[in-house]
Residue, then its C-alpha position, 0 to 999 in steps of 0.5 A: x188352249x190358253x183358258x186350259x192352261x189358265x185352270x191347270x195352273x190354278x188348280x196346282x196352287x191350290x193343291x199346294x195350300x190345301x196340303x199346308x205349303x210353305x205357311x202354317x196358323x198361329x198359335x196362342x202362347x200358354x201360361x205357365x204360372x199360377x197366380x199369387x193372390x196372397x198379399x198384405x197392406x204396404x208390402x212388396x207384392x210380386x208375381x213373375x209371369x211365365x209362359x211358353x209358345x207351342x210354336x217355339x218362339x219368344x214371349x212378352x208380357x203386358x198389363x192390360x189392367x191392374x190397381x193403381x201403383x202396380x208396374x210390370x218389369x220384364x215378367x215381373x208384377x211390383x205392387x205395395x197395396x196401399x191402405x185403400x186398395x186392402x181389404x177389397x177385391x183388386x183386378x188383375x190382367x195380364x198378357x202374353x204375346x208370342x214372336x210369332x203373333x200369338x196371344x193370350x191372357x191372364x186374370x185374377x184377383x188379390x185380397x190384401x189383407x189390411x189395417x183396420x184403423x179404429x178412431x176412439x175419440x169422445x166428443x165432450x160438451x163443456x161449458x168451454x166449448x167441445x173437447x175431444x177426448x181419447x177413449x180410455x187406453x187400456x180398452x183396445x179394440x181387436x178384431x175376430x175374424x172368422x177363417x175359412x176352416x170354421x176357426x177364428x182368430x182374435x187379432x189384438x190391436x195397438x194404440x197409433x196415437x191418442x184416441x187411434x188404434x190399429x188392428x193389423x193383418x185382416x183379411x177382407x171380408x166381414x169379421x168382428x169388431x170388438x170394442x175392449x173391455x179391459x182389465x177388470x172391467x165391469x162392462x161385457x165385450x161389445x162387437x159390431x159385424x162389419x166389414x169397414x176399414x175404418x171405424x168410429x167409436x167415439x160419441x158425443x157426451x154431456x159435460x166434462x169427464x170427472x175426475x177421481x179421489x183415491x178414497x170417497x170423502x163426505x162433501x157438505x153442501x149449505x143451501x141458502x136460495x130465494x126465489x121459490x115459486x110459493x105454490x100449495x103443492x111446491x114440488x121438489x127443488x134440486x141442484x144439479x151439476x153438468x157432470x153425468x156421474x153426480x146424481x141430484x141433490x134434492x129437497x121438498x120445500x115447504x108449501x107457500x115459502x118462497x126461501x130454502x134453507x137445507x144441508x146435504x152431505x154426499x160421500x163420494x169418490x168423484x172429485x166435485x172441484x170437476x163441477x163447473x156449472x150446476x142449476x138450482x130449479x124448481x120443479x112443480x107438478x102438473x097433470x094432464x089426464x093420466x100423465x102425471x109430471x113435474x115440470x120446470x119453474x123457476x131456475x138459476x144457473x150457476x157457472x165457474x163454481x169453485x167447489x172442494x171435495x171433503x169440506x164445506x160448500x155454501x150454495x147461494x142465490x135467487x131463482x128466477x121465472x122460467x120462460x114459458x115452452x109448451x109443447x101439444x102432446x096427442x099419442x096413438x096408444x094403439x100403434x104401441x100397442x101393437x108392439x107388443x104382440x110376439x115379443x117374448x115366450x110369454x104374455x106380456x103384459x103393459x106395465x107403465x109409460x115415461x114423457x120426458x122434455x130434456x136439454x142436452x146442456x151445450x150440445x149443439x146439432x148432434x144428439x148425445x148418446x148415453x153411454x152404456x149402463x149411464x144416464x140417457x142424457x148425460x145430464x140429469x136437468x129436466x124441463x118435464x119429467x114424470x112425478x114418480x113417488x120417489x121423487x126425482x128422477x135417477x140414472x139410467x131410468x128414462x128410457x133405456x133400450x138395455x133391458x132388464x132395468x126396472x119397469x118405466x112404470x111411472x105413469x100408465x101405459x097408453x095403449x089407445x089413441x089420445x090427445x093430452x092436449x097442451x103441456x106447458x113447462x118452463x125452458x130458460x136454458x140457450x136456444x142453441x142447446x139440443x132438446x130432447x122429448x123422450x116417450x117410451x112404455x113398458x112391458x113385463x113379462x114371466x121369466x121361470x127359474x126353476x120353481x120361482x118366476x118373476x117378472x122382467x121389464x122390456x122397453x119400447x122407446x123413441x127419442x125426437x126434438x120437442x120442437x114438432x113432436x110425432x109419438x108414433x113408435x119408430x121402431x117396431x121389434x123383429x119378426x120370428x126371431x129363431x136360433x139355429x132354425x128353432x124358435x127363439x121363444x121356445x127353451x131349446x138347447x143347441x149343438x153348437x157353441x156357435x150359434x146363429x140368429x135370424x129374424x125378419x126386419x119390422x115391417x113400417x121402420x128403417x132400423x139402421x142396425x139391431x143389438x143382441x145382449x147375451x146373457x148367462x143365467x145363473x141359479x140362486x137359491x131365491x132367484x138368480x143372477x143375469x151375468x152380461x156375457x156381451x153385446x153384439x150389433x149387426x146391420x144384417x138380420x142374421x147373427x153369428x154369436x161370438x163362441x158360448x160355452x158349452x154347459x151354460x145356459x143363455x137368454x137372448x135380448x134383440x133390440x131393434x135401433x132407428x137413429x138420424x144418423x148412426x152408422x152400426x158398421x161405421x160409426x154406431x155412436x154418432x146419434x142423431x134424432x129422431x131415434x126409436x128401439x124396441x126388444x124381443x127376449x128369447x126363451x132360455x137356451x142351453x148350449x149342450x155339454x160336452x159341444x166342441x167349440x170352433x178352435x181358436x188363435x190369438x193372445x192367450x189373455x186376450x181370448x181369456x178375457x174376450x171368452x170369460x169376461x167379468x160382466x156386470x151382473x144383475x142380481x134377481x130375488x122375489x122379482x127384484x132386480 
């Protein structure tokens, strides 16, 4: 009897918390409130929490996880994004307790937007040592920032101090840097797709910024120097400055005289008192097989001149031996060779080839790189440069990756396998100094307008230190190029003002960025003219284009860059060797008439100047540029 009374009491318990008895099970609390995603660099972020329990209890809030510097107080979330937390995805977690042992959580992300602080400071080597230049003033960078709705939206910038600007209120996320142009300015918007908070636009250059006279004034110079190296064939003797924008003074001695005697007069707004330092040298020629070059003997540097602009100057002194550098020279011409296949509507057709040994005065472990549309060295002084017929070399000729220069077509093209052998060549200049050995080769190739048709020049180039020299291309051009899903080598019209690029990278290189030049082609009655409409660099392998214009007709131009050490969506101009380009050249492209454009904020003057700039122009009639 006492085991029966044992079950039935068992039994009754169990039947009271099978019907629910005196307990109940917990229940989570809710969130009530939508999370605030919208916040802005350095200022209050705030988002109160809310949330009801079902079983009618009170609810408390916690952090679980959150960026730096964010507190909760009572419900409430304080957060000032710092610059480093804006333009990233932050982490939030938030939660929910109730009085009766419930919980829940809540998680979500912020975007500030932010500050995109652009440094704008020219590094120049001087004879004084490098001197840091703030980039023009009135060349501002903004940022064009694509909008969720397919808009875009120009944000100007404002100077924070000398040489730094700051762009405010950009979302996170990829958007355009543009460089600036200014008012007037001859050169094209330049833009780099990037998704940095921070960005270096300064380079490093050759020689002292030169200064401006506010009307050009005939300069003499009296040449008086000894010293000449008394040859059959004496070359050319030249004086030249350490200020890029001075192009050469030169003269062609007598054969077998060791004196010069000669006068230049120079018409010129730049102001030559800006000149510190300028080398007299000599340059001879000497041919190795097909390479025709003239190379340096002897030399005099010249330091803390005193030059006038507008009067008189006299030029004195003895030139003396070089020390002697040699370099071996052996080129595979079949890997040139093979990069030029695909590269433009047409046939191309190899047109001529450039060696070049180079000093870049004062510039001691960085490369200097050119500005845009200026001499590749800064400098124009030369240890070996090719014997053209014209004589010395001028800007803008050795190398350049920017196409629709004349054709580099000094010497001939190497399309096979060869060893030169040792070229020897005079390098009396500081040990200290960069030195630059420079090869590149040239193609043309037929570009139709209307009935005429005239040949462009493309260029395939790379720069290494003269010190152990491997001529083997390092950058090869891009692969099946299209715009907007059609062939870029095939005349197309696209409906759409905003067109998109694509390629392949090339196979055996590491480009660290690629640059496409825009430009708009314009009929002439016996040619045509090549308006610069901009430049844009990207280290992706598809491009966006900035907005065209709908009616106008475009070519495109797609260099492939390799360098030391640029950054395209950091620091695109800190150049380090080795480096390389190659280009490919669309067929023509119509943005169809009548095509609406994405719409468009921003200052009025600003996209006025952004989408109609004054961009240099190139003038081609009977196949000249």
């Amino acid at each position: 009897m006492p085991a029966l009374r044992l079950f039935l009491v068992a039994l009754s318990l169990s039947s009271l918390v099978a019907c629910g008895g005196s307990h109940s099970a917990v229940q989570n609390p809710v969130f009530t409130s939508t999370p605030v995603t919208a916040a802005s660099q350095d200022t209050s972020y705030n988002y109160g929490l809310a949330a009801t329990d079902p079983s009618g209890g009170t609810v408390t809030f916690s952090l679980i996880s959150a960026p730096a510097g964010a507190t909760l107080t009572g419900n409430t979330i304080n957060w000032a994004p710092t610059a480093a937390e804006s333009r990233i995805s932050n982490s939030f977690t938030a939660k929910a307790t109730s009085s009766s042992g419930g919980s829940a959580t809540q998680s979500w992300t912020v975007t500030p937007t932010g500050t995109v602080t652009v440094n704008w400071v020219n590094t120049d080597w001087t004879p004084s040592g490098a001197v840091q230049i703030p980039g023009p003033p009135i060349f501002v960078p903004s940022a064009l920032v694509p909008q969720p709705d397919g808009s875009l939206e120009l944000l100007s910038g404002t100077a924070a101090s000398p040489g730094v600007y700051n762009i405010g209120q950009v979302p996170g996320g990829y958007y355009w840097l543009i460089q600036g142009t200014g008012p007037g300015s001859p050169l094209p918007p330049t833009g780099f797709w990037t998704n940095s908070s921070t960005f270096d636009l300064g380079r490093d250059s050759v020689g002292a910024q030169t200064g401006l006279l506010s009307a050009p004034e005939d300069t003499t110079f009296d040449f008086n120097l000894s010293g000449l190296d008394p040859s059959s064939t004496p070359g050319i003797v030249a004086f030249i400055t350490d200020n890029p924008p001075f192009a050469p003074i030169s003269f062609t001695p007598q054969p077998g005289v060791t004196t010069l005697s000669a006068s230049a007069i120079v018409s010129s707004m730049f102001d030559w008192a800006n000149v510190n330092t300028a080398f007299l040298v000599q340059y001879e020629p000497v041919s190795l097989s097909s390479l025709n070059n003239l190379v340096l003997g002897p030399e005099l540097t010249l330091s803390n001149l005193a030059l006038t602009s507008g009067t008189t100057n006299t030029i004195s002194g003895t030139l003396a031996p070089s020390p002697q550098a040699s370099v071996d020279l052996s080129i595979p011409g079949s890997k040139w060779a093979s990069l030029f296949q695909n590269v433009a509507p047409g046939t191309v057709t190899p047109t001529g080839s450039w060696l070049s040994i180079a000093p870049e005065p004062y510039v001691i472990g960085v490369n200097a790189k050119p500005q845009l549309f200026a001499p590749p060295f800064g400098s124009h002084v030369y240890m070996v440069q090719p014997d053209s017929p014209s004589g010395l070399t001028y800007p803008g000729s050795a190398c350049p990756s920017q196409p629709f220069f004349l054709p580099v077509a000094v010497d001939p093209p190497i399309l096979a396998d060869q060893n030169f052998g040792t070229l020897q060549y005079g390098d009396p200049f500081p040990s200290d100094w960069m030195r630059v050995l420079a090869f590149c080769q040239s193609v043309t190739t037929p570009f139709q307008v209307g009935s005429l048709t005239f040949p462009i020049a493309l260029n395939y180039g790379m720069t290494v230190s003269p010190s152990s020299p491997s001529l083997a291309p390092l950058a090869g051009p891009v692969v099946d190029p299209t715009i907007d899903g059609s062939n870029l080598f095939t005349t197309t019209s696209v409906n759409s003002t905003v067109a998109k690029l694509n390629w392949s990278a090339p196979a055996g290189t590491s480009p660290y960025g690629y640059t496409v030049y825009v430009y708009q082609v314009i009929p002439r009655p016996s040619g045509f003219e090549l308006l610069v409409a901009g430049n844009y660099s990207t280290a992706q392998t598809s491009m966006t284009l900035p907005p065209l214009t709908a009616g106008n007709t475009y070519l495109f131009v797609i260099i492939t860059e390799v360098d030391g050490i640029a950054n395209m969506q950091a620091s695109p101009y800190r150049s380090q060797l080795p480096t390389g380009f190659a280009t490919v050249m669309s067929a023509q492209v119509t943005i169809s008439a009548g095509t609406a454009g994405p719409q468009l904020r921003g200052d009025p003057k600003e996209l006025k100047r952004f989408l109609h700039p004054e961009g240099k122009r190139y003038r081609i009639t009977a196949g000249h540029e």
